[in-house]
ZAMARGU-4260 file (C-alpha; in steps of 0.2 Angstrom, whole numbers, plus 5000, padded with zeros to 4 digits):
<rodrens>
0) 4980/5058/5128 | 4959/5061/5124 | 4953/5075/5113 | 4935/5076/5107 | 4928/5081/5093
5) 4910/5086/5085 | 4913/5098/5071 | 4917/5091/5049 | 4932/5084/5049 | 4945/5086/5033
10) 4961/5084/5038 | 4977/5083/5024 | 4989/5070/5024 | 5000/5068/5037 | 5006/5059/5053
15) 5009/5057/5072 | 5026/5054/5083 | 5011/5044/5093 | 4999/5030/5089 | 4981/5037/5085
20) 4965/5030/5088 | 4952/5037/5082 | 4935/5034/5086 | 4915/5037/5080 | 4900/5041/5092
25) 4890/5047/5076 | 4894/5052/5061 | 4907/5042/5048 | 4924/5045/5043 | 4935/5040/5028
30) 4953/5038/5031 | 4966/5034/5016 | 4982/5029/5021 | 4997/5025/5007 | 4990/5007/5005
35) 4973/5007/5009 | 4954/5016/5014 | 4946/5013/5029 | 4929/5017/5031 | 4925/5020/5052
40) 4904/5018/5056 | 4899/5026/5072 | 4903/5014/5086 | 4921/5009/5078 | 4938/5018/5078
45) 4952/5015/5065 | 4969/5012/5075 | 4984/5022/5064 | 5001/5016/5068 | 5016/5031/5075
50) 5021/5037/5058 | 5008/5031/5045 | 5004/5044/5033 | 4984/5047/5031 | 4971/5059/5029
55) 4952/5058/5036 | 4937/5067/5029 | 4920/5066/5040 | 4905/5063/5029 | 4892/5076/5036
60) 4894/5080/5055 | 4905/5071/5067 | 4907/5066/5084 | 4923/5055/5089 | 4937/5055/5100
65) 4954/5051/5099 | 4967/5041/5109 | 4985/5046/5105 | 4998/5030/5113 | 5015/5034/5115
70) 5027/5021/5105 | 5034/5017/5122 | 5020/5012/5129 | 5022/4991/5137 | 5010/4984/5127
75) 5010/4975/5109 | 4997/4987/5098 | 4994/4983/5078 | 5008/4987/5067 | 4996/4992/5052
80) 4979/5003/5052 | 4965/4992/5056 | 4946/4995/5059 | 4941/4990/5075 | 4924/4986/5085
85) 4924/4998/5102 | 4919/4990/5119 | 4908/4999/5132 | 4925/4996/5144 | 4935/5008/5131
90) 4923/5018/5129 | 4920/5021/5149 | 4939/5021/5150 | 4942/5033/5137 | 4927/5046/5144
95) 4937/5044/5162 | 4952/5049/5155 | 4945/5062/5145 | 4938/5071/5162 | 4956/5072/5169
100) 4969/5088/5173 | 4980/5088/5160 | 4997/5078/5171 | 5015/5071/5165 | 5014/5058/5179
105) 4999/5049/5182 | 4993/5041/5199 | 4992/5023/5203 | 4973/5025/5198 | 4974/5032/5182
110) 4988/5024/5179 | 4976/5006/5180 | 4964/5016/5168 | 4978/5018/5155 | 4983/5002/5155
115) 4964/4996/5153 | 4962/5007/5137 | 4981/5000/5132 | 4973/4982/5134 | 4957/4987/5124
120) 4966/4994/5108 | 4977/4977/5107 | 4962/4967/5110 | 4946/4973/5101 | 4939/4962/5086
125) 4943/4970/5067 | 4932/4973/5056 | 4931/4970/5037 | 4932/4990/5032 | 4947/4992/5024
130) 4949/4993/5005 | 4969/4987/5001 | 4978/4994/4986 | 4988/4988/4974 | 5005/4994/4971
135) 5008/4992/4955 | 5006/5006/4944 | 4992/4999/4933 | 4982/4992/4947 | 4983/5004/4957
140) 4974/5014/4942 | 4961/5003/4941 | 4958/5002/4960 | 4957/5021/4961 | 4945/5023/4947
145) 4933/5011/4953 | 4937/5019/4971 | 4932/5035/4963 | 4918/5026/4954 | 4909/5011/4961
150) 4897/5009/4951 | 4906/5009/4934 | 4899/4990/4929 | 4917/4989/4917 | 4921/4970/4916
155) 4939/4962/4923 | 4945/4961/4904 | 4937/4977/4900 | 4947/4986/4914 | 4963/4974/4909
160) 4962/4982/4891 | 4960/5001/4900 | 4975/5001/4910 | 4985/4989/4896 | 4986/4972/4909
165) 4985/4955/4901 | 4967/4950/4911 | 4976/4935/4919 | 4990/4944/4926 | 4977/4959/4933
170) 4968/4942/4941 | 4982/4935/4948 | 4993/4952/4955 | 4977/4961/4961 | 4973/4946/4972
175) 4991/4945/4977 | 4992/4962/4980 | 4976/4966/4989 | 4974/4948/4998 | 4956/4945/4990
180) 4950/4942/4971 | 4946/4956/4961 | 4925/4955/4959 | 4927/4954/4981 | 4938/4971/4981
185) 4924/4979/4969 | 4909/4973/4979 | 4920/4981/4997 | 4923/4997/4987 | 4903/4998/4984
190) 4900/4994/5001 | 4913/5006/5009 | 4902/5021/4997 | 4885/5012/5002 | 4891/5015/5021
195) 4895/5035/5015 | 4879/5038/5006 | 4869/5030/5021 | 4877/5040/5031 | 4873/5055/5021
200) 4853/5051/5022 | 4851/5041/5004 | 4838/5027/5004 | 4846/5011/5001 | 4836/5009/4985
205) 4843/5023/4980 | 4861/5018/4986 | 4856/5001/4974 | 4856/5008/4959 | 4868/5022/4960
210) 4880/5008/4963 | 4875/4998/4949 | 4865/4983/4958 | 4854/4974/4948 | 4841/4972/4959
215) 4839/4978/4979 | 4839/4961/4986 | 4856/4956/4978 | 4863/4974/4985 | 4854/4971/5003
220) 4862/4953/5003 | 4881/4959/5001 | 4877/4974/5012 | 4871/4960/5026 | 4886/4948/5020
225) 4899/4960/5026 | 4890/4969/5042 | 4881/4957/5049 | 4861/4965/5047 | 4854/4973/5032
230) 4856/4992/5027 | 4840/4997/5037 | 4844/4987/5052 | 4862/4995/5050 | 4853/5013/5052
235) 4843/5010/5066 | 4857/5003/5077 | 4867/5019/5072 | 4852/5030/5078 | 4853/5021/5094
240) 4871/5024/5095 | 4870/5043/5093
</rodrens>
């Protein structure tokens, strides 16, 4: 199943019997699921796995689409909610599909076109936009207020004595629990807001020391580390993609 969509998006917590994947033309969307935020730039789609709990909010308007893949569908698809990179052949795939009656039983053409879009979702590069959270209670404190915060320039031991966590034991469960050290889960939770306030029409030197960069060039460097190009070459491949 297609459906499109071009309004502000703020949906509540919740989940789907199907697979969903859910996909940006223009606009950018936050989706937080139990264990982690994704952040989904125009020209990506988040994949949520049949019964994940999440909620999405679009920052300013929104134009995506949406892909909803029946657990019986023959094909392997990701077990966890993942960021992915969409292809032109999605894409045209998915805008085929989208111009179709709606029908139980597809034909042998449409049916090829389903399985193309099947094939694309288990096959399309991830991308580094997910934030992983901790589990353990006082982790997961700290995660969410520097979530809720990016820019709060605390230091590891001065967030250890916050949340009562011996420094060394933050160091070592964070990175167990998120997969990466801490100082490289803070610097993706300033780049997942830098991608939000972007979005939102904020100039990136102003996105540099709202989030507590010492300088533009240090920010401009992590923003290009991550993504591939710089913050202004970020925005002008996003105009071309609206």
């Amino acid at each position: 199943m297609v459906c499109r969509s071009a309004d502000l998006r703020d949906t509540p917590r919740h989940s789907h019997a199907r697979g969903q994947l859910i996909a940006a033309n223009s606009g950018l969307l936050t989706i937080d699921t139990d264990t982690e935020r994704l952040v989904v730039p125009p020209s990506h789609a988040v994949w949520v796995p049949s019964g994940r709990l999440h909620s999405l909010r679009s920052h300013g308007p929104f134009d995506g689409w949406s892909v909803y893949v029946s657990p019986s569908a023959d094909v392997v698809l990701p077990g966890q909610a993942l960021v992915m990179r969409i292809s032109f052949l999605l894409r045209a795939a998915v805008l085929r599909a989208a111009g179709w009656s709606d029908t139980l039983m597809p034909d042998a053409a449409q049916a090829r076109v389903l399985s193309v879009i099947l094939d694309e979702i288990a096959g399309l590069p991830r991308e580094r936009l997910a934030l992983p959270l901790p589990s353990e209670r006082r982790l997961k404190k700290i995660a969410q207020a520097i979530a809720d915060d990016p820019a709060d320039s605390r230091t590891l031991p001065q967030w250890a004595e916050w949340a009562a966590i011996a420094p060394r034991t933050l160091t070592r469960r964070f990175a167990a629990e998120t997969g990466m050290p801490f100082s490289e889960w803070r610097q993706r939770a300033r780049l997942m807001r830098a991608l939000e306030l972007l979005s939102a029409g904020q100039s990136v030197t102003s996105i540099a020391i709202d989030l507590g960069y010492d300088s533009l060039s240090a920010f401009i460097a992590m923003f290009r580390r991550t993504m591939g190009v710089s913050p202004s070459k970020y925005l002008v491949d996003r105009d071309r993609s609206l």
